[in-house]
C-alpha positions as a Python dict, from the first residue, in 0.01 Angstrom:
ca = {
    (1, 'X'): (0, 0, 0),
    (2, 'X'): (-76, -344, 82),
    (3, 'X'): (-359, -482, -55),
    (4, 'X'): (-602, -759, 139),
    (5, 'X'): (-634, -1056, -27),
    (6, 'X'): (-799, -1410, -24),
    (7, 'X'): (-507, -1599, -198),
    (8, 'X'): (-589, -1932, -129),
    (9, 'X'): (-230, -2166, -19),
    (10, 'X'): (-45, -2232, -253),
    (11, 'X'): (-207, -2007, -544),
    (12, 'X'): (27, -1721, -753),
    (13, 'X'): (-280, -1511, -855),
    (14, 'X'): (-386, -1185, -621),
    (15, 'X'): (-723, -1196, -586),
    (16, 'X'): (-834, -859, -405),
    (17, 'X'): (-1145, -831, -151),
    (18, 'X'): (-1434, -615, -315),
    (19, 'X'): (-1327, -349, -30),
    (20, 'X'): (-978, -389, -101),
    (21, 'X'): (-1127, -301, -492),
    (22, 'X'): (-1325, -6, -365),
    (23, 'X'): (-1062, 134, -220),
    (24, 'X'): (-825, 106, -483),
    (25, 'X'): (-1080, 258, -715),
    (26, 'X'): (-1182, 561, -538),
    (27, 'X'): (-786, 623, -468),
    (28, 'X'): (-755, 649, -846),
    (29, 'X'): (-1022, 856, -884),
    (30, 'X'): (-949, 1134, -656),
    (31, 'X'): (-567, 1102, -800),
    (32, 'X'): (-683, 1130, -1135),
    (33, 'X'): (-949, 1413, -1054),
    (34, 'X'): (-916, 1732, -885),
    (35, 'X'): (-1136, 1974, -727),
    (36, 'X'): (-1351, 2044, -1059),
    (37, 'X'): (-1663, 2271, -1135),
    (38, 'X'): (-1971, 2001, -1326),
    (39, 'X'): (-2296, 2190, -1433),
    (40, 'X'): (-2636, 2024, -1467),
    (41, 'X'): (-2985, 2010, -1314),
    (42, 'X'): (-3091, 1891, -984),
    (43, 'X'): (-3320, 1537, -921),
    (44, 'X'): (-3444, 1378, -690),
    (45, 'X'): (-3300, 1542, -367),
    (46, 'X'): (-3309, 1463, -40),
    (47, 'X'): (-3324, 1629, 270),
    (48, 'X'): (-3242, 1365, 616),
    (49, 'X'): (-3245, 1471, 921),
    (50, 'X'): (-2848, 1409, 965),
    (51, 'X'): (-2839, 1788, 773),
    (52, 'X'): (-2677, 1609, 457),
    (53, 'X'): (-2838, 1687, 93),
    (54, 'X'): (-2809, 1404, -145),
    (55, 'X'): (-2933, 1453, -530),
    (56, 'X'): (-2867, 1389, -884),
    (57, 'X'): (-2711, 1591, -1151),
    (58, 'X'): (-2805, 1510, -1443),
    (59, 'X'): (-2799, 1693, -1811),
    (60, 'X'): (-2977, 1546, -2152),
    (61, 'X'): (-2810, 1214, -2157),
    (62, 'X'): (-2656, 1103, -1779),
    (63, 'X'): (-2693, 1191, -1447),
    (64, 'X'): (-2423, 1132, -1090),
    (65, 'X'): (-2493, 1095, -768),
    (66, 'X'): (-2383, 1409, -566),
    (67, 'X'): (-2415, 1480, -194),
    (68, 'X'): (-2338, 1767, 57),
    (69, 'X'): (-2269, 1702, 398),
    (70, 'X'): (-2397, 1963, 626),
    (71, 'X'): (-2136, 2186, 722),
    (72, 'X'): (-2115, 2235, 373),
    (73, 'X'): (-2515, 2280, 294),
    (74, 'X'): (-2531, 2542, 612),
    (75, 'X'): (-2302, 2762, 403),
    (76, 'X'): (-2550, 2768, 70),
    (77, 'X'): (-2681, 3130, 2),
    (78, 'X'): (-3011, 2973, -104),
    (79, 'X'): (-3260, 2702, -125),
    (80, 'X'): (-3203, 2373, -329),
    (81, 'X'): (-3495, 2262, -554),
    (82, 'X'): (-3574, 2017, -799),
    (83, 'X'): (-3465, 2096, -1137),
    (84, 'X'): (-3295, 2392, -1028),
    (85, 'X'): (-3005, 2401, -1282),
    (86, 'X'): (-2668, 2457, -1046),
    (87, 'X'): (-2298, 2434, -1102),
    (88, 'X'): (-2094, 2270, -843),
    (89, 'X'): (-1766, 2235, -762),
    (90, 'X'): (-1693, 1880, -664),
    (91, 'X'): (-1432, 1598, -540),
    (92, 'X'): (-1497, 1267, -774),
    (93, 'X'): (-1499, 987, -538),
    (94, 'X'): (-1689, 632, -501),
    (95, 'X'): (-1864, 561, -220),
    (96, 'X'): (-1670, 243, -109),
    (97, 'X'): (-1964, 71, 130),
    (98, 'X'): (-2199, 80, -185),
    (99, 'X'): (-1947, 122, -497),
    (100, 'X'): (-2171, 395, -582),
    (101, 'X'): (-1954, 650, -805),
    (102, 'X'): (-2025, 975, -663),
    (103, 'X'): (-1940, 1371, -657),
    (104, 'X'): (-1876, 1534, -279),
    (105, 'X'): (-1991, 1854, -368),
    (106, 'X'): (-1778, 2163, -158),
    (107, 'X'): (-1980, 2498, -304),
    (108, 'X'): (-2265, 2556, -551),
    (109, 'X'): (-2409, 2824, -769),
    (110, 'X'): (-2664, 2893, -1008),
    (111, 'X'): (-2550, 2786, -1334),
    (112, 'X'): (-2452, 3063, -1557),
    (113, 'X'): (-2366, 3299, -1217),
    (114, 'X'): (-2023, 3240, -1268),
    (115, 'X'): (-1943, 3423, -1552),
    (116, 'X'): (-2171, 3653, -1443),
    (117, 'X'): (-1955, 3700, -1114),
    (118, 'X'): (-1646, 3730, -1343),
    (119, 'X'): (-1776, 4004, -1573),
    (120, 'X'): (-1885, 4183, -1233),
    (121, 'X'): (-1541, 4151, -1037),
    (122, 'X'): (-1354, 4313, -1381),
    (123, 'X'): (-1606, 4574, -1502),
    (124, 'X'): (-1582, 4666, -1098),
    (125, 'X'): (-1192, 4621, -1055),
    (126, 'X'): (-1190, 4869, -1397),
    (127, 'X'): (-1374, 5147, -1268),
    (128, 'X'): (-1211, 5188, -929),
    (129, 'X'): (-905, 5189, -1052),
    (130, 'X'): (-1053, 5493, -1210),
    (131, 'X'): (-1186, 5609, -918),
    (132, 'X'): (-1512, 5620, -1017),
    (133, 'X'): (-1624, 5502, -665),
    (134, 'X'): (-1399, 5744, -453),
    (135, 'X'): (-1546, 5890, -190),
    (136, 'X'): (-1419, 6237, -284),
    (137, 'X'): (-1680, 6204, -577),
    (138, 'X'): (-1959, 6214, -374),
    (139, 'X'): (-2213, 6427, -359),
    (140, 'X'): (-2385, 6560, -47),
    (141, 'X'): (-2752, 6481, -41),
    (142, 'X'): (-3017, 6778, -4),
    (143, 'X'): (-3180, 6797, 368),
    (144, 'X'): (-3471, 6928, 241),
    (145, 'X'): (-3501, 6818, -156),
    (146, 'X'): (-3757, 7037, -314),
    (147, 'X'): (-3848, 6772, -566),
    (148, 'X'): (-3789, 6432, -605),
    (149, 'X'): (-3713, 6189, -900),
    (150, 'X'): (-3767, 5838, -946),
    (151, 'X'): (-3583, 5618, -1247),
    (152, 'X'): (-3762, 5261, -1254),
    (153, 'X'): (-4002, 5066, -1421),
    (154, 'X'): (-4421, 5203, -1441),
    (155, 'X'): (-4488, 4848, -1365),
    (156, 'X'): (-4254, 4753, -1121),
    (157, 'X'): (-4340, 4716, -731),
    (158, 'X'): (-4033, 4908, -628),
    (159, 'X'): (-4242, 5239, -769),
    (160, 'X'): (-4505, 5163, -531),
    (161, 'X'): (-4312, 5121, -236),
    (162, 'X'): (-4110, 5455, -308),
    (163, 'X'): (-4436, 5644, -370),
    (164, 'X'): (-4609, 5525, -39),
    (165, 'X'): (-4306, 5576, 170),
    (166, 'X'): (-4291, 5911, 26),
    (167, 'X'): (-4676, 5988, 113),
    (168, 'X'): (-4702, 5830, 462),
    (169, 'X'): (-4310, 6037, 542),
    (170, 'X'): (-4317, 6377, 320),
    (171, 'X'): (-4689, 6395, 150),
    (172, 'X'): (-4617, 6750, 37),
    (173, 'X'): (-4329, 6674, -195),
    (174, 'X'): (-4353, 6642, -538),
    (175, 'X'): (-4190, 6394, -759),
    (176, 'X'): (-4132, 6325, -1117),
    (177, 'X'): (-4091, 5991, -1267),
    (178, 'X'): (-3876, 5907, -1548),
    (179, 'X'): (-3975, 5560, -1687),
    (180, 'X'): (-3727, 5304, -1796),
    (181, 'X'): (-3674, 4917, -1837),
    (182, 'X'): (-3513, 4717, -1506),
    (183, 'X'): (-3430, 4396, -1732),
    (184, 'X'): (-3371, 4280, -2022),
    (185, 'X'): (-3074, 4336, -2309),
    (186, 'X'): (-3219, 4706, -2366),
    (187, 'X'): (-3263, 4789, -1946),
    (188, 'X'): (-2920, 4901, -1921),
    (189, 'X'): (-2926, 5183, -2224),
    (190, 'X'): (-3283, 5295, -2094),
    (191, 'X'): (-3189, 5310, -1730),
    (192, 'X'): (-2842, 5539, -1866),
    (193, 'X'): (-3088, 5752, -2101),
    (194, 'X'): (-3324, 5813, -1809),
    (195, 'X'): (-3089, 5938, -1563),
    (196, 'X'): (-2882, 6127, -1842),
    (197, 'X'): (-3248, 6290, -1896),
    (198, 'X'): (-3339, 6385, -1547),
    (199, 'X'): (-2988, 6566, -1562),
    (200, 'X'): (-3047, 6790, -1853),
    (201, 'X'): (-3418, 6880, -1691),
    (202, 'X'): (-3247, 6991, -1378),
    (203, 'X'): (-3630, 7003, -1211),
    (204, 'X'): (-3535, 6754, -889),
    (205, 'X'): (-3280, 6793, -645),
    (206, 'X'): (-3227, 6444, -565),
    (207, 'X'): (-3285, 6132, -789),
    (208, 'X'): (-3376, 5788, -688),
    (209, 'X'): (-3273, 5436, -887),
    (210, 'X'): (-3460, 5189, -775),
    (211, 'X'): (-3560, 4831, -863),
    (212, 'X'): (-3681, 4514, -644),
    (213, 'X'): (-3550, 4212, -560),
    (214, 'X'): (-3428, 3946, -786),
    (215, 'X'): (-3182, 3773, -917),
    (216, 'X'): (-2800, 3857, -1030),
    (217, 'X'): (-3006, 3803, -1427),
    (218, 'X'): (-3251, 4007, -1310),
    (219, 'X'): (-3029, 4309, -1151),
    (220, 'X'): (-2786, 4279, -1419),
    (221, 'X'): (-2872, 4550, -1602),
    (222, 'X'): (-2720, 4776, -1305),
    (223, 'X'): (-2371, 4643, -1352),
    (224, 'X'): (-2374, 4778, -1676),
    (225, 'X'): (-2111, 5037, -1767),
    (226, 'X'): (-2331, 5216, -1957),
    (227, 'X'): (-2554, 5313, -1598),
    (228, 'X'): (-2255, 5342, -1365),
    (229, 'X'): (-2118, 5623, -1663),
    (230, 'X'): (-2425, 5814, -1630),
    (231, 'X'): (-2471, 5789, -1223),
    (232, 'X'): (-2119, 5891, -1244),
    (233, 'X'): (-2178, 6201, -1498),
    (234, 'X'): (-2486, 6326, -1323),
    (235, 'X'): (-2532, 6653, -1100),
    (236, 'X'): (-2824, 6546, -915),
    (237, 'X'): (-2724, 6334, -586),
    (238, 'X'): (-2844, 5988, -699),
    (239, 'X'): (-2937, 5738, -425),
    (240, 'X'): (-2984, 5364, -544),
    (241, 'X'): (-3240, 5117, -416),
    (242, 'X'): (-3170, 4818, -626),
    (243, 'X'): (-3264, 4446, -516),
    (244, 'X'): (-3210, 4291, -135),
    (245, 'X'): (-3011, 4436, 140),
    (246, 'X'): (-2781, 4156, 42),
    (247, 'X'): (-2749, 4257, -345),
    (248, 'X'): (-2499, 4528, -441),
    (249, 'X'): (-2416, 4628, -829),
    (250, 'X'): (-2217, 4860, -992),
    (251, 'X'): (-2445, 5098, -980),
    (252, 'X'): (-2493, 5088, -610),
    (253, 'X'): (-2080, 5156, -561),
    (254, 'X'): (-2128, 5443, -826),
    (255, 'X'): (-2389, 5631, -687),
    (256, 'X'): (-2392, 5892, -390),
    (257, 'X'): (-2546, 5723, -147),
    (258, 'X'): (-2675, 5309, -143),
    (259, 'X'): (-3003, 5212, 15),
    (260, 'X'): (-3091, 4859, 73),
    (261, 'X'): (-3418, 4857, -96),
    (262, 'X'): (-3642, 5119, -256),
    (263, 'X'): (-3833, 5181, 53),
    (264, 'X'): (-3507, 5243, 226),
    (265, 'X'): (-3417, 5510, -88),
    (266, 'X'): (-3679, 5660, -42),
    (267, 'X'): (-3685, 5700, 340),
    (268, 'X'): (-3322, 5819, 274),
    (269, 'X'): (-3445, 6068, 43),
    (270, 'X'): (-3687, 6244, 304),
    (271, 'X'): (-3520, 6184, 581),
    (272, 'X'): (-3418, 6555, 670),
    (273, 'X'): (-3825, 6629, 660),
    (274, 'X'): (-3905, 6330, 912),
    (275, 'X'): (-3650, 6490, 1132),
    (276, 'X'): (-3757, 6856, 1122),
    (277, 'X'): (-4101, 6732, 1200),
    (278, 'X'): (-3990, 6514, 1477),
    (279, 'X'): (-3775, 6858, 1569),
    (280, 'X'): (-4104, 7094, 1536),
    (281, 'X'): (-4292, 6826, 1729),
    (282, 'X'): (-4003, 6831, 1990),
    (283, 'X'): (-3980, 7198, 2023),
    (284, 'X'): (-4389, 7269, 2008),
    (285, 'X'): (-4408, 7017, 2307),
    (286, 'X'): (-4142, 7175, 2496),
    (287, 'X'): (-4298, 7565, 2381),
    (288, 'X'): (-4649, 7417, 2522),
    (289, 'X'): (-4443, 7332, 2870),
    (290, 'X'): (-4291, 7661, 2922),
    (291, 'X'): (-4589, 7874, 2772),
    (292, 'X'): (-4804, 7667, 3054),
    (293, 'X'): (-4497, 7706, 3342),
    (294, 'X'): (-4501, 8087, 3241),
    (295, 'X'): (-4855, 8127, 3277),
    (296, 'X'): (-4864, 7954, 3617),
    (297, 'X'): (-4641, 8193, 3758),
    (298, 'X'): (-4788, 8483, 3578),
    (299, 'X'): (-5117, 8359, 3728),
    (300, 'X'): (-4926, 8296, 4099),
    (301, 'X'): (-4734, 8683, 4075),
    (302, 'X'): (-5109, 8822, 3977),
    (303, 'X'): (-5281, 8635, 4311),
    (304, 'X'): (-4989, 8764, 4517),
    (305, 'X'): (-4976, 9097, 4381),
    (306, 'X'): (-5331, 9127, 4449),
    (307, 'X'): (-5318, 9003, 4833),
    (308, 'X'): (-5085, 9312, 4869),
    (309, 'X'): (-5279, 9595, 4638),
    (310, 'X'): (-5440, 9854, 4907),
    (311, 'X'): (-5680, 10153, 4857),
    (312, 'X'): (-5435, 10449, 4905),
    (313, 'X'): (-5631, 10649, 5208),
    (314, 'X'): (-5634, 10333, 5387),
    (315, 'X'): (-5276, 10323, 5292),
    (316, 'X'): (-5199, 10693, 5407),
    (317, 'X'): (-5385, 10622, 5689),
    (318, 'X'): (-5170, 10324, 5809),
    (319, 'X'): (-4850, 10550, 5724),
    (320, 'X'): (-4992, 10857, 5905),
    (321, 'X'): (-5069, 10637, 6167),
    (322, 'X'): (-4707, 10478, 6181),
    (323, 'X'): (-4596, 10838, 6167),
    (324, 'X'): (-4711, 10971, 6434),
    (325, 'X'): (-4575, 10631, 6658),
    (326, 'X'): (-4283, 10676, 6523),
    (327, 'X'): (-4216, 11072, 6636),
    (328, 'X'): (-4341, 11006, 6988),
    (329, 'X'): (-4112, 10768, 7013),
    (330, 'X'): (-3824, 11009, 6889),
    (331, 'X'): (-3931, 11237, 7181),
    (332, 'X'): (-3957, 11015, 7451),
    (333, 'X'): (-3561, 10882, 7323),
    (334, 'X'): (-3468, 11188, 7304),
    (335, 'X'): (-3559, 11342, 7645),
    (336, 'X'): (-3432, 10965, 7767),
    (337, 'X'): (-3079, 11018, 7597),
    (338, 'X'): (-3070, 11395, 7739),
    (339, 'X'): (-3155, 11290, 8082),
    (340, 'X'): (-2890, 11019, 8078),
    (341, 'X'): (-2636, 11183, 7900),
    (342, 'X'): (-2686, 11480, 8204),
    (343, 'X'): (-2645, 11192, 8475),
    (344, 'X'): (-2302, 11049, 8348),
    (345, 'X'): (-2201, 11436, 8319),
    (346, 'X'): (-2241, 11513, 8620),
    (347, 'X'): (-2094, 11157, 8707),
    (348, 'X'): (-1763, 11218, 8536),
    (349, 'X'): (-1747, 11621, 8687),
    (350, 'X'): (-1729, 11479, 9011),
    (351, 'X'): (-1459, 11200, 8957),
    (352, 'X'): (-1277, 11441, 8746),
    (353, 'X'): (-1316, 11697, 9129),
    (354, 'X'): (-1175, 11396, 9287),
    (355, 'X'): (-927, 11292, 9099),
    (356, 'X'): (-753, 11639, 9023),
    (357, 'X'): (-386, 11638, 9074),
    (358, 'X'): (-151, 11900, 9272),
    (359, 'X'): (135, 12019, 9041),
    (360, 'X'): (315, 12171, 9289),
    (361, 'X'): (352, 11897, 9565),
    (362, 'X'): (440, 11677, 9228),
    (363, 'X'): (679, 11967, 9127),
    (364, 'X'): (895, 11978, 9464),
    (365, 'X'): (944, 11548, 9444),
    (366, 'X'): (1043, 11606, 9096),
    (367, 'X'): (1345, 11863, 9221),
    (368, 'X'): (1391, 11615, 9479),
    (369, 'X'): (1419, 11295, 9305),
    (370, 'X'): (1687, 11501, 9043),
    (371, 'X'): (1921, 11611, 9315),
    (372, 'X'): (1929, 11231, 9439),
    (373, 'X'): (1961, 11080, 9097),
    (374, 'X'): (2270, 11300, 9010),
    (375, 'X'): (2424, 11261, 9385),
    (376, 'X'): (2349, 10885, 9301),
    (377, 'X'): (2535, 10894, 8941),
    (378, 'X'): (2819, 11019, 9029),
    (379, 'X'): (2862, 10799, 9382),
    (380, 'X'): (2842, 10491, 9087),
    (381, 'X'): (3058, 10645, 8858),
    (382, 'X'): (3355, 10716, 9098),
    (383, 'X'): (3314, 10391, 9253),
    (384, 'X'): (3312, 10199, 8884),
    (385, 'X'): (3639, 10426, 8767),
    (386, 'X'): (3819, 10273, 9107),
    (387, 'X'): (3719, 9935, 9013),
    (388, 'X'): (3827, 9933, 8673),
    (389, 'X'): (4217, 10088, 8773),
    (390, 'X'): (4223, 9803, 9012),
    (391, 'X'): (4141, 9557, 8807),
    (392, 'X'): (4408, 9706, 8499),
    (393, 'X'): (4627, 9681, 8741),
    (394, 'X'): (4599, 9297, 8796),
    (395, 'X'): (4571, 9254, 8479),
    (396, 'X'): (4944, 9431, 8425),
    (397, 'X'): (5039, 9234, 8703),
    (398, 'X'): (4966, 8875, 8559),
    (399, 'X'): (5036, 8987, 8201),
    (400, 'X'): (5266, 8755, 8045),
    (401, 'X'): (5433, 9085, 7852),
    (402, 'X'): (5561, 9202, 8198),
    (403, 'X'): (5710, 8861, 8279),
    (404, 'X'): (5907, 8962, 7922),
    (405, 'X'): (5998, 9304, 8051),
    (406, 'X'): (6170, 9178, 8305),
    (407, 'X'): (6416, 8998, 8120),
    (408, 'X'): (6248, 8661, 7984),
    (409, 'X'): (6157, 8516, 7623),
    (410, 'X'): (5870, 8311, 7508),
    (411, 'X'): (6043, 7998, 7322),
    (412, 'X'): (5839, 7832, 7089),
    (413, 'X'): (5866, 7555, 6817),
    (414, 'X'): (5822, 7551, 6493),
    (415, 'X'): (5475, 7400, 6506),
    (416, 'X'): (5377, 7706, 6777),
    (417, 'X'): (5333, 7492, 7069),
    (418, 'X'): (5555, 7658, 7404),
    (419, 'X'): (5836, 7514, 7501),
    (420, 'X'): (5884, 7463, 7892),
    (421, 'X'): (6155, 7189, 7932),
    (422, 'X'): (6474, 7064, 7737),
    (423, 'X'): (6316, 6716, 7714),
    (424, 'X'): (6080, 6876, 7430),
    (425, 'X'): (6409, 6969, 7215),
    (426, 'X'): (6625, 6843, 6996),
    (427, 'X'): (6968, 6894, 6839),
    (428, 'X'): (6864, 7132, 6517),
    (429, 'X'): (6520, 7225, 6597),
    (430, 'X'): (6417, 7561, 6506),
    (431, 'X'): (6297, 7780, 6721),
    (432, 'X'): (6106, 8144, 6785),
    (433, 'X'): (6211, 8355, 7032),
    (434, 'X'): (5981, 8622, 7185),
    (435, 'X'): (6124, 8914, 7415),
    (436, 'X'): (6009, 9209, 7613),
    (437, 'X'): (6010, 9418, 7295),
    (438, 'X'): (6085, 9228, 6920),
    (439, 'X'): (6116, 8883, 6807),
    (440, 'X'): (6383, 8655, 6660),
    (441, 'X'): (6466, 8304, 6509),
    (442, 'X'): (6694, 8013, 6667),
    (443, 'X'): (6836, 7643, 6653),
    (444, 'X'): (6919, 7445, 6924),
    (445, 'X'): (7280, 7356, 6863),
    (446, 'X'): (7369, 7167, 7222),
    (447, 'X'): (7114, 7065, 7493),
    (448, 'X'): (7272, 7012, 7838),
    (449, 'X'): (7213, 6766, 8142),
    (450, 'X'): (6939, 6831, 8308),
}
């Protein structure tokens, strides 16, 4: 690239700006080094109110300058203090306004964490390709566990929690503690014996693992092997409270069921009594409400029963009473309906008086009307036979078979149309005759003059 310079006229040397030299320098350093992780402890950070972080990193014998701009810092999973020891992954690069040599750091982590992260991701990758965490290899958790067991620390916090949730939610259930180290080299074997314990006393029906919050150090002994074995091996449904809602170990993957924290295992744990006694709450309220709407109408039937309970002689008296209404008003309908049914009688005797007919004037018009209807018939008939000879004989008379009986033919052509004239011919045409009686074929051989 071309490089600013303050040559004077005339001179053959390059003499480069102190930007130009900046430039130039920081090129070669982010050429020469890549995106690299650089451990050490933080000093003397700073927090301005652009967002950035600037600090040193220093170890026994040097220190760099580092900063974070702020898109960057926003993404850090936790707070930056002095003398924290970190590692960072970093661009080398001078800052060209001051020629400060500095690292633009991209991520950060506690130092150590990474190998920690690496053992993690195998021991992790190694057991589910086992299928140690399959689903399948589950086990259903108890509704209503009987007893209760608890593998964590005498001293640690998480115990208290679990024990208070378990008083304040299910007071009545018992539980049995099996004591064991949360950290340190040894946690991990005492935390496998414990649970491997609780399984060969067989006294609970679920088991809890819990520890608090803390560090990946601190939790570590949970991604041991050794625990997510036993978790694995055990019949008891195990539920884990280890750490933060944000932590998860091995051991949380490997057991049954994963709380985020030991008050949450344990609320898990009792959760089927919480629910029956929200249930028995539930259904006492609504038993209270229809043993009250039951007695109300109990109470109303009772009042209206009562308004209609008698003394039975004032009862037969009322019926006796109604009784005897009741018949003299049969009598009086009755002699009412016999008296009227008399009237139209007598009504329909006299109409029937009037109205009676005389068979034997209707006898001598029947003999009458016979004589006149056969006279009549056979006028009709003799005057219908005449008609119908008449008209036969018309018929005969315009019949176009008498015109043939006389001597004449019916000439048609081929195509059945009549023929009336020559003009319709010609020479060759083939013909059908028709006559009186029979029929024959023909060609016209000659036609004359007209």
């Amino acid at each position: 690239m071309p490089l600013e310079t303050d040559n004077p006229p005339g001179s053959g040397e390059e003499i480069l700006s102190v930007s130009a030299l900046n430039r130039l320098a920081r090129q070669a350093l982010e050429n020469r080094f890549p995106l690299l992780w650089v451990s050490g402890e933080i000093s003397n950070l700073r927090r301005p109110a652009s967002g950035h972080i600037y600090f040193a990193l220093k170890d026994e014998s040097a220190q760099v300058d580092c900063v974070m701009f702020r898109g960057r810092a926003q993404l850090l999973p936790f707070r930056l203090q002095d003398g924290m020891r970190v590692e960072t992954r970093a661009l080398v690069t001078l800052y060209e306004a001051r020629g400060g040599f500095q690292l633009n750091v991209e991520a950060m982590r506690h130092a150590g964490i990474g190998a920690l992260f690496e053992a993690f991701a195998r021991l992790r990758a190694n057991l589910e390709s086992e299928g140690l965490f399959a689903p399948e290899r589950r086990l259903p958790l108890p509704r209503f566990p009987r007893r209760i067991g608890i593998v964590t620390s005498l001293q640690a916090a998480a115990l208290r929690d679990i024990l208070a949730a378990l008083a304040r939610r299910a007071p009545h259930l018992p539980t049995v503690i099996y004591p064991t180290l949360v950290q340190g080299e040894e946690a991990a074997a005492t935390i496998a014996e414990a649970i491997r314990t609780a399984a060969s006393r067989d006294e609970c029906d679920v088991l809890l693992v819990a520890r608090g919050g803390g560090s990946i150090e601190d939790l570590w002994a949970f991604n041991e092997e050794a625990v997510a074995r036993a978790i694995d091996a055990c019949p008891i449904p195990i539920i884990t409270g280890i750490g933060h809602e944000a932590d998860t170990t091995i051991a949380d993957l490997a057991a049954d069921c994963r709380a985020a924290t030991p008050t949450a295992a344990a609320e898990l744990a009792s959760a089927g009594y919480v629910e029956a006694q929200s249930d028995l709450l539930r259904l006492a309220t609504a038993m209270r409400t229809e043993m009250r709407r039951r007695l109300q109408e109990r109470m109303q039937r009772i009042d209206l029963l009562g308004r209609r309970l008698i003394h039975p002689g004032e009862r037969l008296g009322r019926l006796r009473a109604e009784t005897a209404h009741l018949a003299t008003r049969l009598n009086a309908g009755l002699r009412q309906g016999i008296a009227s049914r008399f009237t139209d009688l007598q009504r329909l005797q006299a109409r029937f008086a009037l109205r009676h007919p005389d068979l034997r004037h209707a006898r001598r018009d029947l003999d009458e009307l016979a004589v006149r209807l056969r006279t009549s018939a056979s006028t009709g008939l003799s005057r219908q036979r005449n008609r119908l000879e008449q008209l036969a004989a018309s018929l005969d008379h315009l019949s176009p078979l008498a015109v043939l009986q006389r001597g004449y033919s019916l000439v048609r052509k081929a195509d059945g149309s009549i023929v009336r004239t020559s003009t319709q011919l010609a020479t060759g045409d083939a013909l059908h005759l028709t006559f009186g009686e029979g029929e024959a074929d023909a060609q016209v051989t000659r036609l004359g003059d007209n």
